[in-house]
Structures are given as structure tokens and as C-alpha cells.
Backbone atoms as SQL, in Angstrom:
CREATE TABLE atoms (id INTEGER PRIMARY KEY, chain TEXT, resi INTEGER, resn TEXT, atom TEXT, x REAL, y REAL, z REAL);
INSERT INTO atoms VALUES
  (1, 'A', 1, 'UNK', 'N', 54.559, -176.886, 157.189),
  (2, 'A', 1, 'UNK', 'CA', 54.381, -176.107, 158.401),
  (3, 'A', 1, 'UNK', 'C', 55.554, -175.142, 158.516),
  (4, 'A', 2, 'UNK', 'N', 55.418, -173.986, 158.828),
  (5, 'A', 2, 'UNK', 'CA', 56.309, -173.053, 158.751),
  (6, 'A', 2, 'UNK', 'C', 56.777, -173.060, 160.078),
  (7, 'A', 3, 'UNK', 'N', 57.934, -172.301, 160.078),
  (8, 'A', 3, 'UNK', 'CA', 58.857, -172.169, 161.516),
  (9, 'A', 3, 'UNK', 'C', 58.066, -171.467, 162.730),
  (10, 'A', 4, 'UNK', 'N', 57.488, -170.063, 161.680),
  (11, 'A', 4, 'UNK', 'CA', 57.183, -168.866, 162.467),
  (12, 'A', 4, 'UNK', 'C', 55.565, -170.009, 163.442),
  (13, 'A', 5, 'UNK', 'N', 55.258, -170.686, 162.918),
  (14, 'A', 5, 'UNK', 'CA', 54.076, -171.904, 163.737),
  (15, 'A', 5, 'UNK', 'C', 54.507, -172.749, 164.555),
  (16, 'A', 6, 'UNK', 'N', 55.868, -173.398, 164.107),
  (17, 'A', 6, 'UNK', 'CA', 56.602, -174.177, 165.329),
  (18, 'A', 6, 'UNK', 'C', 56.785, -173.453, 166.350),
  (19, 'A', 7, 'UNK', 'N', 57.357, -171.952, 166.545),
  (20, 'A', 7, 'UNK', 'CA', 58.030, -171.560, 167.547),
  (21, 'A', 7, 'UNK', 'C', 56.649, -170.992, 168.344),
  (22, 'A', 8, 'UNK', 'N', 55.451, -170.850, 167.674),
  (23, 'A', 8, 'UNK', 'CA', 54.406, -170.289, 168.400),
  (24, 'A', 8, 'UNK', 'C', 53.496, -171.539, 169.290),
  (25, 'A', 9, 'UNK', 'N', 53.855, -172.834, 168.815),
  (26, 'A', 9, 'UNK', 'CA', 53.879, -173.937, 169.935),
  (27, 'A', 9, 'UNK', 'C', 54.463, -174.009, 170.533),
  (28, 'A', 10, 'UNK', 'N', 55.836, -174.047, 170.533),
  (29, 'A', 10, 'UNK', 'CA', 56.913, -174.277, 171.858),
  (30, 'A', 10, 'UNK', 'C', 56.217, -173.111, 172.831),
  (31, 'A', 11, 'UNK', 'N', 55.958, -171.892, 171.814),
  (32, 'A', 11, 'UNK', 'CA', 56.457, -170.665, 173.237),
  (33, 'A', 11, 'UNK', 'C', 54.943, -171.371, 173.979),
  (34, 'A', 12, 'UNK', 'N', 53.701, -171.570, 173.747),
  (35, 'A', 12, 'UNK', 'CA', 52.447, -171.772, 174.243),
  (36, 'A', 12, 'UNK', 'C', 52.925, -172.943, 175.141),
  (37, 'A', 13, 'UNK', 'N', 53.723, -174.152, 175.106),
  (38, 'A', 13, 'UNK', 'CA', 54.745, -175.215, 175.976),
  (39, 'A', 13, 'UNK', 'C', 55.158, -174.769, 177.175),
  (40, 'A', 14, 'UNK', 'N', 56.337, -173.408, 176.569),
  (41, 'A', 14, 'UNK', 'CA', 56.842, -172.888, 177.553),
  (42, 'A', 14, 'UNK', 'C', 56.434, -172.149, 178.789),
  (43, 'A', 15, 'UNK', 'N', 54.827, -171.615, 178.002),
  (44, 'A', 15, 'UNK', 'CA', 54.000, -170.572, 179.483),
  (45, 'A', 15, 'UNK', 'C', 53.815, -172.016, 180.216),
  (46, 'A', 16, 'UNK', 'N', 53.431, -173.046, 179.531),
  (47, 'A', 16, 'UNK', 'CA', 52.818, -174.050, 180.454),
  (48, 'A', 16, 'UNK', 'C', 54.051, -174.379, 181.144),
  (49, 'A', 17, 'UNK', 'N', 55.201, -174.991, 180.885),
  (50, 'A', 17, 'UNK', 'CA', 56.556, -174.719, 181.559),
  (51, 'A', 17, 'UNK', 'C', 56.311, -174.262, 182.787),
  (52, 'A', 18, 'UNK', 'N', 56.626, -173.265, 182.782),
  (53, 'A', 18, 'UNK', 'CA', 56.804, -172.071, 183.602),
  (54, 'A', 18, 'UNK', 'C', 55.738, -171.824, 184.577),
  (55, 'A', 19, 'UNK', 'N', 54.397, -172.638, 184.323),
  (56, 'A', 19, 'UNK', 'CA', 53.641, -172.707, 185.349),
  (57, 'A', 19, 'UNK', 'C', 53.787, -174.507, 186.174),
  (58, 'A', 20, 'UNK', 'N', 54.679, -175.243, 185.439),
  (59, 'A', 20, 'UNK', 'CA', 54.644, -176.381, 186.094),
  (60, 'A', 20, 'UNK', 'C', 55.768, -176.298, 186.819),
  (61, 'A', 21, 'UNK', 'N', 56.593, -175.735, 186.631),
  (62, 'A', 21, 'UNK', 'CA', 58.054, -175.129, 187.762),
  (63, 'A', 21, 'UNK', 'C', 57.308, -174.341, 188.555),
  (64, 'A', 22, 'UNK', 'N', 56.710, -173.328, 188.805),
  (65, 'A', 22, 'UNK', 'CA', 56.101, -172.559, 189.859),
  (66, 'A', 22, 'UNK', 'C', 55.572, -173.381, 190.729),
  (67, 'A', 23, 'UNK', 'N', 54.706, -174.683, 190.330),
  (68, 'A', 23, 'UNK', 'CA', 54.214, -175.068, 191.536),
  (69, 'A', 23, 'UNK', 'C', 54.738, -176.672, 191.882),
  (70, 'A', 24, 'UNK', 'N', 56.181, -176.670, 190.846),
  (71, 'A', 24, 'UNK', 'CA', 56.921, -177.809, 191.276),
  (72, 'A', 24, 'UNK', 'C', 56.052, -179.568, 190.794),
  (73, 'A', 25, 'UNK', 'N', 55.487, -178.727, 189.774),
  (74, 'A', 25, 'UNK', 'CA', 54.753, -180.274, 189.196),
  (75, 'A', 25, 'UNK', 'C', 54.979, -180.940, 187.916),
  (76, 'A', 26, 'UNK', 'N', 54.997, -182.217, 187.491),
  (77, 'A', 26, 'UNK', 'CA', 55.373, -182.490, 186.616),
  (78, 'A', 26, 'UNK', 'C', 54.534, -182.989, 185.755),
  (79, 'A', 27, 'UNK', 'N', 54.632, -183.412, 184.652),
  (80, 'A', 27, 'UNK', 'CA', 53.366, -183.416, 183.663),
  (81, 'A', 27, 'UNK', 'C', 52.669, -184.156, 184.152),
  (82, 'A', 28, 'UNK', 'N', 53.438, -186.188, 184.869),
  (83, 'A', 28, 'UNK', 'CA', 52.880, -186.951, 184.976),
  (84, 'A', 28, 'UNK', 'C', 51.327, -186.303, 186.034),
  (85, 'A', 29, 'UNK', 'N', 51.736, -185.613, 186.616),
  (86, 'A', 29, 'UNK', 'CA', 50.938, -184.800, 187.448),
  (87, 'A', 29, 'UNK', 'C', 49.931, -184.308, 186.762),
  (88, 'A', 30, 'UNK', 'N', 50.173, -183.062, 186.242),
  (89, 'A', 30, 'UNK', 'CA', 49.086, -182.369, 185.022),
  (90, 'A', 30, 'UNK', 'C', 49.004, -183.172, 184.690),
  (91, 'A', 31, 'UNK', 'N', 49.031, -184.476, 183.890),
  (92, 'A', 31, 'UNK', 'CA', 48.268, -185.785, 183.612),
  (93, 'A', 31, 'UNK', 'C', 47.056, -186.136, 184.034),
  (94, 'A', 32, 'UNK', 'N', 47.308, -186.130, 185.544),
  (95, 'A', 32, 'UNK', 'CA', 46.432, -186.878, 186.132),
  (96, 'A', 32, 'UNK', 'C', 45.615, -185.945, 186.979),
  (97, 'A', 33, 'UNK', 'N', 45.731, -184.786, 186.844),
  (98, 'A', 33, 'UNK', 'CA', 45.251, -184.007, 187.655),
  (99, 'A', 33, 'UNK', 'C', 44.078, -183.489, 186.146),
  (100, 'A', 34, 'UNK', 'N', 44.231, -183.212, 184.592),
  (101, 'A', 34, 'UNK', 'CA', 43.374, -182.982, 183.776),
  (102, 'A', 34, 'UNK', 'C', 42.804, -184.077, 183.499),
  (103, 'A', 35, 'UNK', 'N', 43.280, -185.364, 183.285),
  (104, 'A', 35, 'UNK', 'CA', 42.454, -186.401, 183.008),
  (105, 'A', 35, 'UNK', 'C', 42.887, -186.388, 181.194),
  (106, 'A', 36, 'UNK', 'N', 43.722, -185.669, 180.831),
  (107, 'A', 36, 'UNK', 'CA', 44.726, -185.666, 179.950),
  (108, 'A', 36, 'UNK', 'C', 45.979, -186.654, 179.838),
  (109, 'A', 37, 'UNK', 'N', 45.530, -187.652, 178.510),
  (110, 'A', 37, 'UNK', 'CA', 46.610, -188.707, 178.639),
  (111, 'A', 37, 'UNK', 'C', 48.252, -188.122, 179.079),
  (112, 'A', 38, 'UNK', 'N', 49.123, -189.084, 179.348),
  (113, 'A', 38, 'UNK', 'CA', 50.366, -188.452, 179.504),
  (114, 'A', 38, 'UNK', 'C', 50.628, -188.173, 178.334),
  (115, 'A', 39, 'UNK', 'N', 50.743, -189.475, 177.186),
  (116, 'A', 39, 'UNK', 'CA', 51.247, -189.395, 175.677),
  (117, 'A', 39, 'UNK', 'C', 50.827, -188.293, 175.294),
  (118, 'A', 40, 'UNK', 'N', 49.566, -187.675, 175.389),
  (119, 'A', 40, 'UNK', 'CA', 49.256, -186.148, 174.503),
  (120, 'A', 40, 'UNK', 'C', 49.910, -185.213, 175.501),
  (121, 'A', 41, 'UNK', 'N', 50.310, -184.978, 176.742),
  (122, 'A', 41, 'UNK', 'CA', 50.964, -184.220, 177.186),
  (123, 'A', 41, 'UNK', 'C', 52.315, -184.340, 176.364),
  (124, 'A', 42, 'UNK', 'N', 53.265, -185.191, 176.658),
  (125, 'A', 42, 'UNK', 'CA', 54.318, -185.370, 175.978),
  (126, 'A', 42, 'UNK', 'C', 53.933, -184.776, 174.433),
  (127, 'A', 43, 'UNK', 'N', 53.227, -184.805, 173.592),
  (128, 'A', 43, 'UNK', 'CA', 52.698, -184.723, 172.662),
  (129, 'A', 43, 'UNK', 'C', 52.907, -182.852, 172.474),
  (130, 'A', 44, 'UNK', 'N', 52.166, -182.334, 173.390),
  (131, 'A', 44, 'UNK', 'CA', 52.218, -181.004, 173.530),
  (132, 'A', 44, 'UNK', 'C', 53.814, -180.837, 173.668),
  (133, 'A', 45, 'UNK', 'N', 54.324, -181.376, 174.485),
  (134, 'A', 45, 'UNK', 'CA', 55.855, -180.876, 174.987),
  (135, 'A', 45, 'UNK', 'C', 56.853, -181.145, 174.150),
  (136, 'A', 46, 'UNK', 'N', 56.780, -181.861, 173.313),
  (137, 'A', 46, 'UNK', 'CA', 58.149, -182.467, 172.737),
  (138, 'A', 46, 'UNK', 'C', 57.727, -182.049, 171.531),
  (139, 'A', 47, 'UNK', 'N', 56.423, -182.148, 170.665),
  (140, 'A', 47, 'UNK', 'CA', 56.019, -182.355, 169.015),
  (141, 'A', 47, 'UNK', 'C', 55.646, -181.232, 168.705),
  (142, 'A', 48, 'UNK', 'N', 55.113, -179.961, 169.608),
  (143, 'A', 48, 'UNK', 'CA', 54.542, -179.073, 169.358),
  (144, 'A', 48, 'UNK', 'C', 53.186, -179.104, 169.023),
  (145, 'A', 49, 'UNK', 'N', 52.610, -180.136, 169.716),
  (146, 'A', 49, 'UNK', 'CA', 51.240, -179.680, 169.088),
  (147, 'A', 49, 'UNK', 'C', 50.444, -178.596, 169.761),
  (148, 'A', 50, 'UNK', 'N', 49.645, -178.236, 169.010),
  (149, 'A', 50, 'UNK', 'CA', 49.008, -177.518, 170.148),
  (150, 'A', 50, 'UNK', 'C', 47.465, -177.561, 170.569),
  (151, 'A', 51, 'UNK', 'N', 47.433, -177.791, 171.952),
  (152, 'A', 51, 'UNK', 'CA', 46.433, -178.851, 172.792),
  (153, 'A', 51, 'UNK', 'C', 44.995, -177.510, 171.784),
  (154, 'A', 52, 'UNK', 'N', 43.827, -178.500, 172.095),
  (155, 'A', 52, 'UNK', 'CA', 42.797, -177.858, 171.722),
  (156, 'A', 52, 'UNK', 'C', 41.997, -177.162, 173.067),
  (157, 'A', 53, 'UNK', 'N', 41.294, -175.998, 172.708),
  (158, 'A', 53, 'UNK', 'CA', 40.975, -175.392, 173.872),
  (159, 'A', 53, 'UNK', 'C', 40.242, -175.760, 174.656),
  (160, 'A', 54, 'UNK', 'N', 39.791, -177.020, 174.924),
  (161, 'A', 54, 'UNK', 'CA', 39.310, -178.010, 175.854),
  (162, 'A', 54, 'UNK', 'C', 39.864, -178.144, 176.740),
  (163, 'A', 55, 'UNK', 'N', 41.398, -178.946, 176.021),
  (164, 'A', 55, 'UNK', 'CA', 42.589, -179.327, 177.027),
  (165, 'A', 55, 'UNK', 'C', 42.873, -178.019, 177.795),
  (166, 'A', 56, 'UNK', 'N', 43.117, -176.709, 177.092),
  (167, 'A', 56, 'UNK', 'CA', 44.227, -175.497, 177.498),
  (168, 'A', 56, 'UNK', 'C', 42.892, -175.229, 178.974),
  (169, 'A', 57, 'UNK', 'N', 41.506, -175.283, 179.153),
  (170, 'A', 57, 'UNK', 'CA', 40.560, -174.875, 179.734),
  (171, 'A', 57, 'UNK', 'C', 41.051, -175.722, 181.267),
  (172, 'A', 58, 'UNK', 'N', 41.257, -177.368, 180.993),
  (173, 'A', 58, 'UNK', 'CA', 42.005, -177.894, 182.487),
  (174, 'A', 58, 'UNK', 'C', 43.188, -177.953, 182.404),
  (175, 'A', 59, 'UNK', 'N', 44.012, -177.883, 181.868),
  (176, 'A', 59, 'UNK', 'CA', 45.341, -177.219, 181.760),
  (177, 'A', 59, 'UNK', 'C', 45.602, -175.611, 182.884),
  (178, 'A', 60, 'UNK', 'N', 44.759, -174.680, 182.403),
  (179, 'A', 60, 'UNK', 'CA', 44.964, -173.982, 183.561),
  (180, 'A', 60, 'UNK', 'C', 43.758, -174.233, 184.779),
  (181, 'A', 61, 'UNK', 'N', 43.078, -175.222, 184.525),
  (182, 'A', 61, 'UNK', 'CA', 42.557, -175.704, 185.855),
  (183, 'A', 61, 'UNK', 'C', 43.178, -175.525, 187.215),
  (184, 'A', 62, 'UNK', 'N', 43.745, -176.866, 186.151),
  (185, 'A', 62, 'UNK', 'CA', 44.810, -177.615, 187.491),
  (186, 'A', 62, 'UNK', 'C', 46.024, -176.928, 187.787),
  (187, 'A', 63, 'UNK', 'N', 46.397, -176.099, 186.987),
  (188, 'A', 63, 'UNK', 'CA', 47.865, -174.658, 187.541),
  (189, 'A', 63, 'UNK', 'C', 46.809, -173.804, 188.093),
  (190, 'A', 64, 'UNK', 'N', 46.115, -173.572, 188.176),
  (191, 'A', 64, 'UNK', 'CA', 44.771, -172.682, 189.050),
  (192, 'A', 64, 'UNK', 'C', 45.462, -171.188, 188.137),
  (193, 'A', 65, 'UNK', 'N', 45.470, -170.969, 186.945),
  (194, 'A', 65, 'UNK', 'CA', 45.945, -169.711, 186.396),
  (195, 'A', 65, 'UNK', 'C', 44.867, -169.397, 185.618),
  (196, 'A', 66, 'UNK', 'N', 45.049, -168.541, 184.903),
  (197, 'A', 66, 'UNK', 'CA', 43.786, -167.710, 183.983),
  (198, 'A', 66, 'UNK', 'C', 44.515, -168.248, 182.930),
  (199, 'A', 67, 'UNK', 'N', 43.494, -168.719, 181.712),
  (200, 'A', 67, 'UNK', 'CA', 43.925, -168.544, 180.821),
  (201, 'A', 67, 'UNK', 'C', 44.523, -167.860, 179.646),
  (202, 'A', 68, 'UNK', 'N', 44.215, -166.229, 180.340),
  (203, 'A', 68, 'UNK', 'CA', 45.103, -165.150, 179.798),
  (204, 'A', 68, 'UNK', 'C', 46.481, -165.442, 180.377),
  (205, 'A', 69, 'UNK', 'N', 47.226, -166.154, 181.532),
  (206, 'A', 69, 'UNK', 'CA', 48.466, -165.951, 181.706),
  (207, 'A', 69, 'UNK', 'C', 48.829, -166.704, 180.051),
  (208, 'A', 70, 'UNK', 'N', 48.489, -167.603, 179.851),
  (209, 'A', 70, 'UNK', 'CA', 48.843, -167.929, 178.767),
  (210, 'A', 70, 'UNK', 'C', 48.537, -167.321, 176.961),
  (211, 'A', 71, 'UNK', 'N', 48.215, -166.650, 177.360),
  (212, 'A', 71, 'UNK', 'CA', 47.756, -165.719, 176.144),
  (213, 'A', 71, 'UNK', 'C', 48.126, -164.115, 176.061),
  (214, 'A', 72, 'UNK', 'N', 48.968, -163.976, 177.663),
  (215, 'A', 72, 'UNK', 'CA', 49.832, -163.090, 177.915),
  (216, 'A', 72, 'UNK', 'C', 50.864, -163.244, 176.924),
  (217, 'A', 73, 'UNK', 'N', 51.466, -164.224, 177.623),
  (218, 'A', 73, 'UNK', 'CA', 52.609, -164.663, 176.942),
  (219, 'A', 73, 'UNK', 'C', 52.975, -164.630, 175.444),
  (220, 'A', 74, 'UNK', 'N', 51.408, -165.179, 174.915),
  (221, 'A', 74, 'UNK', 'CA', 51.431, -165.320, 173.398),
  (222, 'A', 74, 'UNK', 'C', 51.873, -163.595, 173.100),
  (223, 'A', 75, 'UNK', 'N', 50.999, -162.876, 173.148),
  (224, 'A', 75, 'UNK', 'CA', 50.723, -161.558, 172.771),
  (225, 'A', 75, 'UNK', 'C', 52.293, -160.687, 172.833),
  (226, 'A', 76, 'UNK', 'N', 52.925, -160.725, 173.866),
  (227, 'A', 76, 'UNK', 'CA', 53.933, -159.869, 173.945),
  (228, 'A', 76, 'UNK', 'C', 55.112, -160.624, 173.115),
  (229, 'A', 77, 'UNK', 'N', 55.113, -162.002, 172.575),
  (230, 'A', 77, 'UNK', 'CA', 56.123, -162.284, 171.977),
  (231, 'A', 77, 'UNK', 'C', 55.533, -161.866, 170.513),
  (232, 'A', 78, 'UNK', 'N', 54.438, -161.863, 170.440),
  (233, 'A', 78, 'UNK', 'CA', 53.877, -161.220, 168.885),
  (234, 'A', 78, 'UNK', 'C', 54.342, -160.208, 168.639),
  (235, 'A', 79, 'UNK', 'N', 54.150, -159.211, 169.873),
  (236, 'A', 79, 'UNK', 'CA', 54.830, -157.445, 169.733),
  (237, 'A', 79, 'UNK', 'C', 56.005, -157.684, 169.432),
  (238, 'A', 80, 'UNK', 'N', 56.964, -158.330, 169.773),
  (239, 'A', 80, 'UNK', 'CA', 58.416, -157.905, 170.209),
  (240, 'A', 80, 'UNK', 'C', 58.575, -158.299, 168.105),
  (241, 'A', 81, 'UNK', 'N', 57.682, -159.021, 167.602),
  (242, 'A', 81, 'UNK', 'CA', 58.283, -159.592, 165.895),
  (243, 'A', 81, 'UNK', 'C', 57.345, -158.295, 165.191);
């Protein structure tokens, strides 16, 4: 697995990040609010995996975001390489 793939999981982590600080929630939360084990959350957060678009679909459920905020994100860190 190459680097330039690790860092394109974290950053996909980090939009999710950044939407669980906005509304002050914590995974155990997004846990239980997707019906998404904790372990595969942790899973996403710590290992890099990256959730399948099932998960990413209540993932921004439950942050009530579009799933372009997260595909925002992807895109402009693509430009900047």
C-alpha cells in the first residue's frame, strides 16, 4: 500500500473529524447514531480504512452534511498535489 493511499484515508477521517467537532460528537455517538459498530469506526480512525459507501451514506446522515462536504475536501487536496 502506498503512502500517497494512506494519506488519502486519513484526509477522508479528517473531513469526518471536522464534522464530529462541529457538532461536538464523538464517535461513540456516530456509533450509535449509524448503527455502525464502534470497532469499525475506530477502524476508520486509527487504521485508515476506508468505510464503504454504505457506511460514508449514514455517516453523513447522522452529521446531517452532504456527502460532497466530504468529497470537497477530497478534491481540493488532489489540486493542491
Amino acid at each position: 500500500m502506498d503512502i500517497e493511499r494512506i494519506d488519502e484515508r486519513n484526509m477522508l477521517w479528517n473531513s469526518i473529524q471536522v464534522q464530529l467537532d462541529k457538532q461536538n460528537m464523538t464517535a461513540y455517538r456516530l456509533s450509535k447514531m449509524t448503527g455502525i459498530p464502534l470497532t469499525t469506526i475506530y477502524n476508520y480512525k486509527n487504521d485508515g480504512k476506508e468505510p464503504p459507501f454504505k457506511n460514508m451514506c449514514k455517516i453523513a446522515d447522522a452529521l446531517d452534511v452532504s456527502l460532497d462536504v466530504f468529497r470537497e475536501r477530497r478534491q481540493s487536496n488532489d489540486e493542491d498535489h
